[in-house]
N, C-alpha and C positions, 0 to 999 in steps of 0.2 A: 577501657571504653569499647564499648560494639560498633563493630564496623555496618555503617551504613547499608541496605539493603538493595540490592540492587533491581532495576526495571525489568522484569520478565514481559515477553512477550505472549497473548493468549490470543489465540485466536476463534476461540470456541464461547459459545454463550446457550448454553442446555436453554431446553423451553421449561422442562423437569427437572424438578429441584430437589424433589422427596422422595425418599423411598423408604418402605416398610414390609415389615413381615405381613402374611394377610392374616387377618380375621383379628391381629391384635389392636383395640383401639390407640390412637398417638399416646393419652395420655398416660399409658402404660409403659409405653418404651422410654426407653434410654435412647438421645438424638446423639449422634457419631458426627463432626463436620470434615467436610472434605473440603478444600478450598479450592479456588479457579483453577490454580497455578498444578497441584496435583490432578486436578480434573483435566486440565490439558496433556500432562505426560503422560498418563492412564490411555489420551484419545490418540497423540501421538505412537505412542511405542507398542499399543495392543491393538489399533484399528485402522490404523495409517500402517502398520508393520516397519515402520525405521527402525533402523540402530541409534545406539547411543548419543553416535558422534552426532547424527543429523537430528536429533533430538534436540541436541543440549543446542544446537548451533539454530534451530528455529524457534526457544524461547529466549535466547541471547543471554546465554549464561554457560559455566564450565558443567563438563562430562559428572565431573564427582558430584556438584551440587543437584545435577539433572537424578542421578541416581539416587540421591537422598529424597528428593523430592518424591522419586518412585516408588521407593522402598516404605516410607510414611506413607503414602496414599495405599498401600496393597496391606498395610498393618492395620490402617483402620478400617478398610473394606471387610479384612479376613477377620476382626476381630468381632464387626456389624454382625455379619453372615452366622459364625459360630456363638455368638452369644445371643443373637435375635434381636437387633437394635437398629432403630432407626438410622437413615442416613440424609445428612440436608448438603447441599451443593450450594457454598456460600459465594459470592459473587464478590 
């Protein structure tokens, strides 16, 4: 059985949701989702400049899970970027 998922905490709520290559129309692209929860440790540990520990410790979850979180959210950004696909910021 999977263990229950635990309550992160987000404190960020983008106004901008989308993002795209220019000049290619939506229905061209391939959409990438990025969820809240990775959009906050992206805003945390690259624009806030924390480390890990204060990372993990203001979405109220452990070090390891905080860095998976980040590690997924920079796969699918690096993945958007070099293959040229959209990106949606799911709430």
């Amino acid at each position: 059985m999977v263990r229950p998922r635990g309550c992160r905490r987000i404190r960020f709520n983008p106004r901008v949701t989308y993002f795209k290559p220019q000049g290619v129309p939506m229905r061209h692209l391939e959409v990438i989702e990025l969820t809240a929860e990775e959009t906050e440790a992206l805003r945390l540990r690259n624009i806030k400049e924390l480390d890990q520990v204060e990372c993990a410790k203001l979405m109220n979850t452990s070090q390891s899970t905080f860095q998976r979180i980040l590690s997924s959210a920079y796969k699918k950004i690096t993945e958007s970027l070099i293959n040229g696909k959209a990106i949606r910021i799911i709430k």
